[in-house]
N, C-alpha and C positions, 0 to 999 in steps of 0.2 A: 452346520451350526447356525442358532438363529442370530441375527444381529441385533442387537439393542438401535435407539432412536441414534444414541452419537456417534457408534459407526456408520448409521449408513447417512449421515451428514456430512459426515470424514470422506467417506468414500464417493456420494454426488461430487464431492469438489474434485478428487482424486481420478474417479472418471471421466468426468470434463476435458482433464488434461490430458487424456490418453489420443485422443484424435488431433490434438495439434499437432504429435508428431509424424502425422501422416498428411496433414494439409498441404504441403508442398511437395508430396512424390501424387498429389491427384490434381493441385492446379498449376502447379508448376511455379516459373519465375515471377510470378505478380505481382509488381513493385508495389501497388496500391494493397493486397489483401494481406501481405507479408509486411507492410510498412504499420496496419492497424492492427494485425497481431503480435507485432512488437510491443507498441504503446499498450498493447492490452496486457500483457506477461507484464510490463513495467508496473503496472495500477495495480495487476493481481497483488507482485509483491508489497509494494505500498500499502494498499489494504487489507491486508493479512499483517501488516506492524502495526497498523492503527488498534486494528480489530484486539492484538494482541496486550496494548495498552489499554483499549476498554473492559479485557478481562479482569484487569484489576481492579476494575472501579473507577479507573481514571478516564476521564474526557480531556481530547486537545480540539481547537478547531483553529488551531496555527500549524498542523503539520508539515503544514507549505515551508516553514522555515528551517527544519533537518531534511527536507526534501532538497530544498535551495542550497542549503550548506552544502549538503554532499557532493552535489552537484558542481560548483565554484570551486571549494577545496580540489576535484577530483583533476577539475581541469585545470588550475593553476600548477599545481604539482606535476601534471603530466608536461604541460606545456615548459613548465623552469627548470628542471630536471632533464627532460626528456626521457620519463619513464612511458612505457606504454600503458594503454588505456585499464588493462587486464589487473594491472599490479597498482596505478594510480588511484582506483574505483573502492579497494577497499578501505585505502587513507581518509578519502571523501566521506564512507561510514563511520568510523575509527574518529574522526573530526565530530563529524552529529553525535555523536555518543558521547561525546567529554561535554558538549554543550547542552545535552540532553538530562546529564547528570549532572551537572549545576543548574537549569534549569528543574528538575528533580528535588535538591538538596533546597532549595530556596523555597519551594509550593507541596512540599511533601506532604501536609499538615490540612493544605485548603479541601475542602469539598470538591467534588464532579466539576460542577457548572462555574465556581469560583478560578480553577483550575483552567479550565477550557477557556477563560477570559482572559488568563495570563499566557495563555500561549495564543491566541491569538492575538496579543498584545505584541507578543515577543516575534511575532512573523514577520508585523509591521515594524517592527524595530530592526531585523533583519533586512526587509527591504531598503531600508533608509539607510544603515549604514556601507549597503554594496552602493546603493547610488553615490554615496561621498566617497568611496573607497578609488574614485574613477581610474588610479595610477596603477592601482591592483585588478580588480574589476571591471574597467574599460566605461562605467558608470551606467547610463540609459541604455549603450550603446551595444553593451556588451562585451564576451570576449568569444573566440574560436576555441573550440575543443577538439581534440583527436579524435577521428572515429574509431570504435570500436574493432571494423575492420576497414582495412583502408579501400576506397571507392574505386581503384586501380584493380584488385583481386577478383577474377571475374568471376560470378556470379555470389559477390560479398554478402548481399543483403540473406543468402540463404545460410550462409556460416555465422552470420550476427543471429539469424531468427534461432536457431538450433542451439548458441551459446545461451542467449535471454534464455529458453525454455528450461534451459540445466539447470540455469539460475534461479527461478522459477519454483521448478521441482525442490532443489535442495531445501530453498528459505522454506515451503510448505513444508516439505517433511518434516526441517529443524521445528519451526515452530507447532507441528502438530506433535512433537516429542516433548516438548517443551511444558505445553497444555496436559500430554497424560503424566508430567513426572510431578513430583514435590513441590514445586517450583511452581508448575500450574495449579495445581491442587490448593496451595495456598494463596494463589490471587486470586482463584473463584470463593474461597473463605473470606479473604478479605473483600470483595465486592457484594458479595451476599450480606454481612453484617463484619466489620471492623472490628469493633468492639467487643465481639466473641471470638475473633480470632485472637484479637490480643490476652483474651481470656484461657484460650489454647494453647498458649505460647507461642504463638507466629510470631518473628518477627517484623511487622508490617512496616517499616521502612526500609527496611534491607529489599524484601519482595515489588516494592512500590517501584526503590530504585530501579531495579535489575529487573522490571519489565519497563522503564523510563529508558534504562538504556539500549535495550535489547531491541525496542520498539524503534528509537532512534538510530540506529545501526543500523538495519535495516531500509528503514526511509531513507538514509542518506546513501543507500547503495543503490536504489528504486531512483533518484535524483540522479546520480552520476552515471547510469545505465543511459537513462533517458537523455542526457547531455551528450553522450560520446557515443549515442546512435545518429542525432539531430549533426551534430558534429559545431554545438553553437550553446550559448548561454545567454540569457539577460535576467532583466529583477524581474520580469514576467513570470518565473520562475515562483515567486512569492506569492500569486494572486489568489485571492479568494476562493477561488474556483478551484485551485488545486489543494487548498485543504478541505474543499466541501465532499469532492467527489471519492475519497475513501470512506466516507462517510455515509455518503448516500450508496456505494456497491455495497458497505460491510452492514448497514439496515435493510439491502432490497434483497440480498443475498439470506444473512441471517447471521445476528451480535450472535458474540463469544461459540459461534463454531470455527472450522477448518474451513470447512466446505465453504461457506457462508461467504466469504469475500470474492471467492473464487467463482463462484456461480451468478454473484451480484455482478462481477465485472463483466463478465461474458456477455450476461443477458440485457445487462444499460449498454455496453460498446455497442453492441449488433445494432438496438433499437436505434442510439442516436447515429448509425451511419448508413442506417436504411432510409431514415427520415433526411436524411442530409443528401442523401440521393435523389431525392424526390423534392431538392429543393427548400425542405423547410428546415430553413434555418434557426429563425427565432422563434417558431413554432413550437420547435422540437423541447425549447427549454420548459415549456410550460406543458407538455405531453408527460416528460419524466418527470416532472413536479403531479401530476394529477397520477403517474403509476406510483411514485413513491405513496401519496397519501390515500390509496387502494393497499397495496402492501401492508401499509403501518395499521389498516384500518382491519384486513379481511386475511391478512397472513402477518402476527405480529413478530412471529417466529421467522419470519422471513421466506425466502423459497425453497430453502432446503427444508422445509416442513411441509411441502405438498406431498409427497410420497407418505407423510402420515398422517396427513389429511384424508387420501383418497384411501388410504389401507383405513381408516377409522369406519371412512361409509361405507365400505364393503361389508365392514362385520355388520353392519345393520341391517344389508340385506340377507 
């Protein structure tokens, strides 16, 4: 059966992920290459709730602050309670989501880019209030989180890498189920033109919400993953840099696919820690600024559109 373009964008992302779970039965215990395919399975999810919010139409460029949330949440809960990390991580989401839907309820109405200023707005509001929180929060300082699996459990980092990836896999499935149901179908209506969906009968704040929350849920379990791997928190948590870079994998990758974030993450991680090997540091920042603006320029579809790029020039010969 032949595939159409958006499966085989579904499926670049899908096959990606089939050799992580062989990366450790061919390198073995390597703190260093199992410690950056964590953080990378962390981003995939992350940018696959971004990507999911832009399906809608909607832009954030504060998603650093349901990233944070979940994060803080996940480990105060675990730490006051003494719940383990497992069962703590999805309060941490479950938290982004209620703030995600009031932040939702409040900008439901604004444009793209008017939107993305209030959640960037609201990152920084986030950051400012865990710093004054200091009696909850621990403040600049931060606080300690559980790890995920405890550093005592020998050979732990390989039983956390193999958790992240289920986690991983599930969040893509869900949200690739997501995208082919009713649900998705009409947040690509409503991002293509509003106004005729509402002429349709969408409900277009119902659907706005319920990719605000779903988006948010998500990130804040991409946040509390991230904390109770690190086994540590601070407002660092909040920075710039952490709502830019869902952003630049889910455009290097390719907007409003599956694949598309999953293929961005992969292929930014590798570059910046090959470059990082080799010493350039602040070099490296201005390398993925010069691939991003080749991408946006010569592949606006992203990467998962090279397979039908080169299938296009084939038919010409």
């Amino acid at each position: 059966m032949k595939l159409d373009g958006i499966n085989i964008k579904t499926g670049i992302g899908i096959i990606s992920l089939i050799p992580a779970f062989l990366i450790p039965l061919i390198f073995g215990i390597n703190q260093y290459l199992l410690t950056v395919l964590i953080i990378t399975l962390v981003f995939i999810i992350y940018s696959s709730a971004w990507n999911l919010l832009a399906l809608s139409g909607q832009a954030s460029l504060g998603h650093a602050a349901f990233f944070g949330i979940g994060g803080y949440v996940s480990a105060i809960v675990a730490n006051t309670f003494g719940m383990p990390p497992i069962a703590a991580i999805p309060v941490g989401g479950l938290f982004a989501t209620f703030i995600g839907v009031l932040i939702g309820f409040t900008c439901i109405r604004m444009r793209e880019w008017f939107l993305a200023m209030v959640t960037f707005g609201f990152a920084i509001i986030a950051h400012t209030i865990t710093t004054e929180l200091s009696w909850l929060t621990g403040g600049w300082d931060g606080i300690p989180a559980k790890r995920l699996i405890p550093v005592t459990i020998t050979n732990y980092i390989i039983y956390e890498y193999y958790i992240m990836l289920l986690i991983a896999v599930v969040v893509v499935v869900i949200i690739h189920l997501i995208k082919k149901s009713r649900m998705g179908l009409a947040m690509e209506a409503i991002r293509e033109n509003e106004l005729e969906a509402k002429v349709m009968g969408i409900n277009v704040t119902k659907y706005k919400l319920m990719a605000f929350a779903v988006s948010a849920f998500f990130t804040g379990i991409a946040g509390a993953l991230e904390i109770h791997h690190f086994g540590y928190i601070t407002p660092e948590v909040y920075g710039m840099d952490i709502s830019f870079w869902p952003i630049i994998y889910s455009i290097s990758g390719g907007l409003f696919t599956v694949g598309g974030p999953i293929l961005g993450t992969i292929v930014i991680t590798f570059i910046w820690e090959v470059l990082r090997t080799f010493g350039l540091m602040y070099e490296r920042f201005i390398l993925i600024g010069v691939i991003l603006v080749l991408i946006v320029i010569f592949l606006p579809k992203g990467l998962v559109s090279v397979p039908e790029k080169i299938k296009s020039r084939l038919r010409r010969f």
